[in-house]
PAGU-126409 format. One line per field, with one value per residue (C-alpha): y, z, x; residue number from 1. Coordinates in Angstrom, 2 decimals. Layout:
PAGU-126409
py: (Y  ...);
pz: (Z  ...);
px: (X  ...);
pos: (NUM  ...);
end
This chain:
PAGU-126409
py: (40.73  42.01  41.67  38.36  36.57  33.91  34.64  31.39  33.12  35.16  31.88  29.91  32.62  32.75  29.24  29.15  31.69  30.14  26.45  28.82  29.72  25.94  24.83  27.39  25.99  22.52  23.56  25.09  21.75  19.08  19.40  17.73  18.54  20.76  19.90  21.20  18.69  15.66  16.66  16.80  13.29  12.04  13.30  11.27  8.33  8.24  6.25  8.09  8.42  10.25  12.97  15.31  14.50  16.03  19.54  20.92  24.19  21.85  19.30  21.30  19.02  18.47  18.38  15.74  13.47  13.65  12.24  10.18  8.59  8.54  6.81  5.82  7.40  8.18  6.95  7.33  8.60  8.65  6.82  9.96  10.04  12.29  13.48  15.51  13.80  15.10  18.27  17.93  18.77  22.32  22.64  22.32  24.24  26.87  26.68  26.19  29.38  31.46  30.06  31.17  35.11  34.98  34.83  37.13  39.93  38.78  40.00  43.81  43.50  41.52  44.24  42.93  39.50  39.37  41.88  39.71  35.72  37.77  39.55  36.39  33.74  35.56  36.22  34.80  34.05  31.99  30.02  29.11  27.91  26.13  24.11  22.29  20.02  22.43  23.47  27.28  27.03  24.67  26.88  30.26  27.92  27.52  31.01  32.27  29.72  30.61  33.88  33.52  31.48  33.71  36.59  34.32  33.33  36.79  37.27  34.14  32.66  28.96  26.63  24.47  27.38  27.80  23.67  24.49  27.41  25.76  22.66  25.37  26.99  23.36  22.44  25.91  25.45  22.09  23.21  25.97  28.15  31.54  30.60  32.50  35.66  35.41  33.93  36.80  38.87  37.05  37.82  41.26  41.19  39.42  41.43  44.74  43.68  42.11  45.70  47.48  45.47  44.45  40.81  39.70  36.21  35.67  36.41  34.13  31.26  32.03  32.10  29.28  26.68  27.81  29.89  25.89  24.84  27.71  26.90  23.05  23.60  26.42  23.61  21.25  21.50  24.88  25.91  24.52  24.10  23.55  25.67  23.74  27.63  29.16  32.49  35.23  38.04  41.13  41.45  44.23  42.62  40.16  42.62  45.01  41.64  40.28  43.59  43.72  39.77  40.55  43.87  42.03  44.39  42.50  42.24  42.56  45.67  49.13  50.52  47.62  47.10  50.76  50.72  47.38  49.26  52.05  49.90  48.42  51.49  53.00  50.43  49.22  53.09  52.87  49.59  50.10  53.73  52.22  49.47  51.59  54.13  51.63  50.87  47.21  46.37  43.70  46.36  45.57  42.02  42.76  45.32  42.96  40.38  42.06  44.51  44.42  40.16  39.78  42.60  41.61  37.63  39.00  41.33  38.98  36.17  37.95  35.34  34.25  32.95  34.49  34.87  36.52  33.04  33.09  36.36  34.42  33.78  37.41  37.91  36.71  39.91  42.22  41.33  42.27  45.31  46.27  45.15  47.37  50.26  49.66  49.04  52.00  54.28  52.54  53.39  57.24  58.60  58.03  58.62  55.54  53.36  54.10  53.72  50.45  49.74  50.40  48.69  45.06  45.09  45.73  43.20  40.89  41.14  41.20  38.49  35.88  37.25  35.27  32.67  31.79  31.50  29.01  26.78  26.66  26.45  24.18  23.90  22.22  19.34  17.17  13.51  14.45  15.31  12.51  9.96  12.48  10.91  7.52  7.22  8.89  6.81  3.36  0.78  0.77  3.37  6.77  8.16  12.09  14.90  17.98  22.16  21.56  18.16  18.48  19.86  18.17  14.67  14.73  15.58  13.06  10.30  10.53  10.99  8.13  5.70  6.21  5.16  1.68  -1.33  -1.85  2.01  3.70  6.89  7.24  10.30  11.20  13.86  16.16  14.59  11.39  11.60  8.63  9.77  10.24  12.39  11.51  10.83  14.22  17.19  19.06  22.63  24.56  28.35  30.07  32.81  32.02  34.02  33.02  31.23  28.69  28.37  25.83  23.68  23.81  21.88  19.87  18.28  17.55  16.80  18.91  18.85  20.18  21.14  18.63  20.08  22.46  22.32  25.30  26.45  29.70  31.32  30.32  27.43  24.94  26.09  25.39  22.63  22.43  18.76  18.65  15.27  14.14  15.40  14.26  14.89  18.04  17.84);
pz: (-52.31  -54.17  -57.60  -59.23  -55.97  -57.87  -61.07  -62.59  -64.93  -62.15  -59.96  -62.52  -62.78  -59.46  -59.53  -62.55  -60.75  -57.42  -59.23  -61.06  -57.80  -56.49  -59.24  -58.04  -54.09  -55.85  -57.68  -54.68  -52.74  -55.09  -52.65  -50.07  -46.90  -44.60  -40.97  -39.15  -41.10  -40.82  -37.33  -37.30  -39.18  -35.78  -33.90  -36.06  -34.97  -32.04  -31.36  -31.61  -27.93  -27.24  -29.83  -27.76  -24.86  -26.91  -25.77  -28.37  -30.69  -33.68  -33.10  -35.15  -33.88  -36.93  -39.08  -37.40  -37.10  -40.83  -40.86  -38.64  -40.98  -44.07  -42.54  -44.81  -47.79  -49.73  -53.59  -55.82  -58.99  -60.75  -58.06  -55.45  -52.95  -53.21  -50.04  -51.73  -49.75  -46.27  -47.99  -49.40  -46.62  -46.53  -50.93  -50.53  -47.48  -48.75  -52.51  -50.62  -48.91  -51.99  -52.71  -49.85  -49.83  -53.48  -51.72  -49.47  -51.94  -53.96  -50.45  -51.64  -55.85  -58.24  -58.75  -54.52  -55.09  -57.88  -56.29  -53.34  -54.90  -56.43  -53.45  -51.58  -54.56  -55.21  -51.63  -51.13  -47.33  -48.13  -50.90  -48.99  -46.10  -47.98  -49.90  -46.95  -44.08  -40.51  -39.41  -40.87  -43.77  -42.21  -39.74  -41.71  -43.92  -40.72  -39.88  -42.87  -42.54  -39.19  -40.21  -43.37  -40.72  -38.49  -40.25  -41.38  -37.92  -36.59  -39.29  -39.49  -36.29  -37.75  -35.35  -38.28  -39.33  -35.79  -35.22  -38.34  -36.97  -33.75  -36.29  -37.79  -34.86  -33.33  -35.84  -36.66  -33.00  -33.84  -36.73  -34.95  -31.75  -33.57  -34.57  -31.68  -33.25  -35.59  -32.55  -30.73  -33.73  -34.01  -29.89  -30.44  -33.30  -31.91  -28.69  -30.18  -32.42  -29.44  -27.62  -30.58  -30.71  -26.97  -27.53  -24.99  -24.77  -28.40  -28.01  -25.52  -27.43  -30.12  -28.53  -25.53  -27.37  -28.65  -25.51  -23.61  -26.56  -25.92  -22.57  -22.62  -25.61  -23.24  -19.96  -21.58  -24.51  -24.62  -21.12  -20.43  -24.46  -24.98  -27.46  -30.46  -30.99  -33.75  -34.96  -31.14  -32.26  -30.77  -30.89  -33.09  -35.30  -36.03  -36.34  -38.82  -40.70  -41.12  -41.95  -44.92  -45.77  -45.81  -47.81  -50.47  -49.92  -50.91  -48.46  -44.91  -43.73  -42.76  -45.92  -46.43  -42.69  -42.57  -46.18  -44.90  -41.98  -43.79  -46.07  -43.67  -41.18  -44.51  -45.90  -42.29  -42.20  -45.31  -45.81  -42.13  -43.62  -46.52  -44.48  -42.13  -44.63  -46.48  -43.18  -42.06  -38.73  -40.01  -39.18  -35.81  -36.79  -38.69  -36.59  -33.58  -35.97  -37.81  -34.74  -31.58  -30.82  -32.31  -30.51  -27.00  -27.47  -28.29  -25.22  -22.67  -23.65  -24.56  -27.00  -26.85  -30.38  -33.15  -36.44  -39.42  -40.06  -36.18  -37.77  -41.03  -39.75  -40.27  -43.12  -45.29  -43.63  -44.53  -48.16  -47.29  -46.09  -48.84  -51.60  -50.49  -50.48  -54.13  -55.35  -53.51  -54.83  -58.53  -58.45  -57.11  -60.21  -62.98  -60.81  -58.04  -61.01  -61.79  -58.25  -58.74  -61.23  -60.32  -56.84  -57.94  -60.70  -57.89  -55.63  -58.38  -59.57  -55.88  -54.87  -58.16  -57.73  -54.43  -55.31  -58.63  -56.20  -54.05  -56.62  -58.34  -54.70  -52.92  -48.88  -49.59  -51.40  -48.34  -50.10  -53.08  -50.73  -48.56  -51.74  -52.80  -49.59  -49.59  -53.91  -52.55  -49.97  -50.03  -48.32  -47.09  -44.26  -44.26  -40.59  -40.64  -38.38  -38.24  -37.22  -35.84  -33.93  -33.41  -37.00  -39.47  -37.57  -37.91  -41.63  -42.35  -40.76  -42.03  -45.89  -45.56  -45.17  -48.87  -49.91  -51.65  -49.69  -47.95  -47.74  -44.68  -42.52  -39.12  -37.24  -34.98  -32.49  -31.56  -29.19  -30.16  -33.52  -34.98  -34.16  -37.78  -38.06  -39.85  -43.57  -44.31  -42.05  -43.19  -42.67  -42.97  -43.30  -43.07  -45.63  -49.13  -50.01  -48.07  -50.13  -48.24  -47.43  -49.77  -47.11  -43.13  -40.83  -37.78  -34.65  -36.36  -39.57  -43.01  -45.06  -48.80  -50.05  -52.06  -53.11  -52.20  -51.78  -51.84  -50.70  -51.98  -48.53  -46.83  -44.85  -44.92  -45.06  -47.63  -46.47  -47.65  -47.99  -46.61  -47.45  -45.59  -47.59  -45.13  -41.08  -40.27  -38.53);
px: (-77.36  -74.21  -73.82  -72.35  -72.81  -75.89  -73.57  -72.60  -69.99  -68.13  -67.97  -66.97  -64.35  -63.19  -62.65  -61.03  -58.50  -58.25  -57.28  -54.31  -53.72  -53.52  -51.54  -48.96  -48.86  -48.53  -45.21  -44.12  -44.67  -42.77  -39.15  -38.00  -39.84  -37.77  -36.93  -40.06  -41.81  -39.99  -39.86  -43.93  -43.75  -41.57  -44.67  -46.95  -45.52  -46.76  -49.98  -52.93  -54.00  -50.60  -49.96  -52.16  -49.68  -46.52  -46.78  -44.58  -45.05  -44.18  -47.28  -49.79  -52.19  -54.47  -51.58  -49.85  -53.24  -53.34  -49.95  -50.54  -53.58  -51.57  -48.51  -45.78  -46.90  -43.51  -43.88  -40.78  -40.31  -37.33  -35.43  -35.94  -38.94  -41.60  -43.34  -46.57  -49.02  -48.02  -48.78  -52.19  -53.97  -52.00  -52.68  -56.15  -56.67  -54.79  -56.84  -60.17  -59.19  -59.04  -62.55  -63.64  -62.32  -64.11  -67.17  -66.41  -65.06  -68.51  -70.35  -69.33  -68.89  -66.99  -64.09  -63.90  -63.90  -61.62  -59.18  -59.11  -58.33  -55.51  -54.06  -54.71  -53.86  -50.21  -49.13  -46.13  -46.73  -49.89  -48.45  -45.51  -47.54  -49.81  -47.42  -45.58  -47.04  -47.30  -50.67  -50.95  -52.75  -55.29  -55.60  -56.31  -58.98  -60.82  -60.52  -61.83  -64.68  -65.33  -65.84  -68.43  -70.12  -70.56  -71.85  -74.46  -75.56  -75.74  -77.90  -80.25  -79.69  -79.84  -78.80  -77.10  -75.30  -73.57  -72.92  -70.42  -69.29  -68.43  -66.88  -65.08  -63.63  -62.55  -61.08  -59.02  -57.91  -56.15  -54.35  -52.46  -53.31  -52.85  -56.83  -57.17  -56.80  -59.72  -62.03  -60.82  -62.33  -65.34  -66.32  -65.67  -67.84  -70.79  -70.85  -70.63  -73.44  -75.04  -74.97  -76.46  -78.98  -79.45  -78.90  -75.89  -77.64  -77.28  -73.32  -72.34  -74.21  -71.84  -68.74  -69.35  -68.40  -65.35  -64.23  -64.52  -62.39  -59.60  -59.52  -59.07  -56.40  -54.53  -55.11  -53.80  -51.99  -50.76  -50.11  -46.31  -45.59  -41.85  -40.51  -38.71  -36.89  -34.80  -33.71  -33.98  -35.93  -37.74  -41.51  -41.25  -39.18  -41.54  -44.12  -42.62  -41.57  -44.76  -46.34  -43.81  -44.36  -48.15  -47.37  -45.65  -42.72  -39.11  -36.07  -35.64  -33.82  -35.13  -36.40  -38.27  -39.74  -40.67  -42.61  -44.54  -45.41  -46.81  -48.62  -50.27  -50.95  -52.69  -54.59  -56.27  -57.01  -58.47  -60.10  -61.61  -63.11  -64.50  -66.44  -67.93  -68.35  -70.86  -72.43  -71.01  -69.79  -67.34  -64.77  -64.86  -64.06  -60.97  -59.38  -59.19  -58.15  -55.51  -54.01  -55.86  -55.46  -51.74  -50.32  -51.98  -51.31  -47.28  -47.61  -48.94  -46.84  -43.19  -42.25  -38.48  -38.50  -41.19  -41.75  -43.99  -45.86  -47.42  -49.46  -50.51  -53.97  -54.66  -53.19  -56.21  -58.18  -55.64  -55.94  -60.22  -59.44  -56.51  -59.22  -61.50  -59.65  -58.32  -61.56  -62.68  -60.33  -60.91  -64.34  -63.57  -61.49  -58.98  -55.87  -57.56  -57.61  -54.21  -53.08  -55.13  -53.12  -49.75  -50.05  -51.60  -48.66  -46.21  -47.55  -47.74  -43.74  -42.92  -44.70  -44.24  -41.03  -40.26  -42.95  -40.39  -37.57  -39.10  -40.43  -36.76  -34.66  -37.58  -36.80  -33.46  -32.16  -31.72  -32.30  -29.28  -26.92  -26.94  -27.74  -23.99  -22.29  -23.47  -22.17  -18.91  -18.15  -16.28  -18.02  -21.51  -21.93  -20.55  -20.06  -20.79  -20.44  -22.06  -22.08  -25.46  -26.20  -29.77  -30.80  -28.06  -28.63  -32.58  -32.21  -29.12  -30.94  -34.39  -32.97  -30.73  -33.95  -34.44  -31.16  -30.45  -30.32  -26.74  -26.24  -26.12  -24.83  -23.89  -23.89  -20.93  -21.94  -19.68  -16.56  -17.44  -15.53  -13.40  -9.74  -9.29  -12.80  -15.55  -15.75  -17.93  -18.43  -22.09  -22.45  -25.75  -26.18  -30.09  -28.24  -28.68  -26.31  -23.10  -20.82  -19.23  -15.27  -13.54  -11.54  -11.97  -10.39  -11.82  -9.83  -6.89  -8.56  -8.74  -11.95  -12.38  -15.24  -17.14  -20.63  -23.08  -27.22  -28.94  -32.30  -34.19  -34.15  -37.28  -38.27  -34.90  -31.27  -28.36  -26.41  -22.50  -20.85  -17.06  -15.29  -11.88  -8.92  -6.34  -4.86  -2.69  0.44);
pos: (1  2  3  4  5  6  7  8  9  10  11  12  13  14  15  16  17  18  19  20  21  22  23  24  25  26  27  28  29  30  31  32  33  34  35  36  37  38  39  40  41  42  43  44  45  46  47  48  49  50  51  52  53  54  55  56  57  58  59  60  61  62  63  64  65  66  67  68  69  70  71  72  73  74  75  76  77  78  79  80  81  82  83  84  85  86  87  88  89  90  91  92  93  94  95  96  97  98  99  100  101  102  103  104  105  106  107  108  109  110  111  112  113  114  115  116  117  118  119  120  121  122  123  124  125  126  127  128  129  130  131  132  133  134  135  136  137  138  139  140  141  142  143  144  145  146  147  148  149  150  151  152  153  154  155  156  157  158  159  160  161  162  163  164  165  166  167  168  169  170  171  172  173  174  175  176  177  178  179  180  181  182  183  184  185  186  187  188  189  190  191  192  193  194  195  196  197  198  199  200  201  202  203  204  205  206  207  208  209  210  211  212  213  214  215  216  217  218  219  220  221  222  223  224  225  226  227  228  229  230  231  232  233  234  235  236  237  238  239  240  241  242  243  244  245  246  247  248  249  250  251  252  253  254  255  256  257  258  259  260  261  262  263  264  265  266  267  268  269  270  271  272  273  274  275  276  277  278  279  280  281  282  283  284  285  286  287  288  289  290  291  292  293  294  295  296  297  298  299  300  301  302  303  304  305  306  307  308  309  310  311  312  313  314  315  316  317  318  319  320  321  322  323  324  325  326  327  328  329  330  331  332  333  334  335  336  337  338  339  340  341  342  343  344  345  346  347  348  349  350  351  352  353  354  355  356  357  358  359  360  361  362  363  364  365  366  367  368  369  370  371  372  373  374  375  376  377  378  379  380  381  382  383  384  385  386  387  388  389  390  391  392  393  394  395  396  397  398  399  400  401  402  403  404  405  406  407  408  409  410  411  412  413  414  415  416  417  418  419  420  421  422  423  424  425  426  427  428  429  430  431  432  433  434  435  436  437  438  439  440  441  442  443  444  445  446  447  448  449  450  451  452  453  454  455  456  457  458  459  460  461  462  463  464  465  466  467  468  469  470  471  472  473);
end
């Protein structure tokens, strides 16, 4: 057994480190929630027989049960509502997790384990996704569960070791289908072991249970899914973006796409050495988890509409295989511990870097901008129009439950405008950056500029408030 695994101090530790890490995806959840959530809490409405019948790519299925048991759970404090509870179950998953990859890293030494809470517990991917209410971090929990679970029943063969795997893998599938990859890992795993060791009977135990579960989720949840979409984007796109997200390397264009991408082409190469230099098949695990299942589940499906967040459930692995290369190369020599060195301290600015901005900029301040155009309009409702008539009328409508008693909007879609235009026109924008015109003018109508939200750049969008200045002629 490696070292520090029966330690008390180096647990104690590690969980001293992953609860700093917690308290870090509980800042980052305090905003508003963002429209893929509210749109989830929509779902939850439903009764419980019929959220399995919404095939939609926003019904993270576990995600939206837990909603649906909490119910109206919106406390206030200071006169605004806060929403934290929808996002428990994402906070603890995603501390849990951490927990979790200590053990792991503890599996190979405590410079491992260590290395790996940090990678993991500052990685700006995994603390945005496990500070608001979708199915991810849930999901990559499970995975990492899953995993631990099933190198111990390859090992012992305890049948109470592979019920909780097969809890573990259920319940991974229900928080969001890219679970997938890491079963896809784990089957690889088990039947190249199972060929080594001429046991083929002992890997399809493993894997029946969850390969029934794949295929009633695909027959009848995920085959015909409508898509809710967003931002068009190439395959490879996605792929060089998440391999930079995962990376920890800052901004979005070339330079910063092709660095990510040779990040992670070295330290798979790497980390994958290492392993199988120290004799442990787990390799195969990670490889298909990390490259082989993501690329051949983008492949076969050609995605219209992706993003860096359907890879997430790998990312955890990456940080296994990145932590054992540093510690690796920490171990070999002076100049490995000051490449060591030099990369966790660039992660770390990186990453805190974005973390910081999130936690300041939230998902949006939805709730203050419409509580702005109910206190700035006369009377009691204020009739509003919109850029974006699916997205801006979700958001305005939900939000405007929380206002006072008496106060009200009401949406005006597109064409069906008042002939003197609505009271306030909202505009969002995805681009943190874009500063936003100070008048525009609408059907007849001119609009100033009244006040601005704005949104650190992640989940969410900025929205921009136009009131009615007065009609053209």
């Amino acid at each position: 057994m490696a070292p520090g695994v029966k330690d008390n101090k180096v647990w104690t530790a590690l969980f001293a480190l992953a609860l700093l890490f917690g308290a870090v995806r509980l800042a980052a959840a305090l905003g508003d929630l963002y429209i893929d959530e509210v749109w989830s809490l929509y779902f939850a409405r439903s009764p419980w027989s019929e959220i399995f019948l919404i095939r939609h790519d926003n019904n993270h299925l576990l995600n939206t049960l837990y909603m649906r048991a909490l119910g109206d759970s919106v406390f206030f404090l200071n006169g605004a509502p806060v929403f934290l509870s929808y996002r428990l179950l994402s906070i603890i998953s995603g501390t849990l997790s951490l927990v979790v990859l200590g053990y792991i890293g503890l599996q190979r030494g405590r410079l491992e384990a260590f290395t790996l809470v940090t990678l993991a517990g500052l990685s700006y991917p995994l603390v945005l996704y496990s500070s608001e209410a979708r199915g991810y971090a849930p999901a990559v929990f499970f995975a990492l569960l899953a995993f631990v679970l099933a190198g111990r029943w390859l090992k012992e063969r305890s049948w109470p070791i592979l019920i909780l795997f097969w809890i573990s893998t259920l319940l991974g599938m229900l928080s969001h289908f890219s679970f997938v990859y890491a079963f896809a890992g784990i089957a690889a795993w088990s039947f190249f072991q199972g060929l080594g060791q001429k046991d083929i009977k002992g890997a399809l135990l493993i894997n029946s249970v969850p390969l029934l579960v794949v295929a009633l989720l695909y027959l009848f949840f995920i085959r015909g899914l409508n898509i809710g979409g967003g931002e068009e984007t190439k395959i490879w796109q996605t792929a060089l973006d998440a391999a930079a997200s995962v990376s920890g390397i800052p901004g979005s264009g070339y330079i910063s796409l092709a660095l990510g991408a040779l990040f992670t082409i070295v330290f798979v190469s790497a980390g994958i050495a290492s392993l199988r230099k120290s004799g442990q098949d787990q390799w195969i695990f990670l490889l298909t988890a990390i490259l082989i299942a993501p690329v051949a589940v983008m492949l076969l499906t050609t995605p219209e509409f992706s993003h860096f967040r359907y890879f997430l459930v790998s990312f955890p692995f990456f940080y296994i295989l990145i932590a054992a290369a540093l510690s690796r190369a920490f171990r070999a020599s002076s100049i490995g511990k000051a490449f060591y060195a030099g990369f966790m301290l660039f992660f770390a600015v990186s990453n805190l870097y974005m973390t910081g901005k999130l936690i300041q900029g939230g998902r949006g301040d939805y709730f203050k901008a419409v509580q702005f155009i109910s206190e700035n309009t006369p009377g009691q409702t204020a009739v509003v129009g919109s850029d974006h008539a699916f997205r801006n009328r979700m958001m305005l409508l939900y939000y405007s439950k929380f206002l006072p008693e008496g106060k009200g909007i009401a949406y005006a879609p597109s064409g069906q405008w008042p002939a003197n235009g609505p009271d306030w026109i909202v505009r969002h924008n995805i681009d943190p950056a874009a500063a936003p015109k100070q008048s525009i003018k609408d059907e007849g109508v001119e609009y100033a500029l009244a006040a601005s939200y704005p949104y650190s750049g992640s989940s969410g969008w900025a929205w921009h408030l136009y009131q009615r200045a007065g009609k053209i002629y």
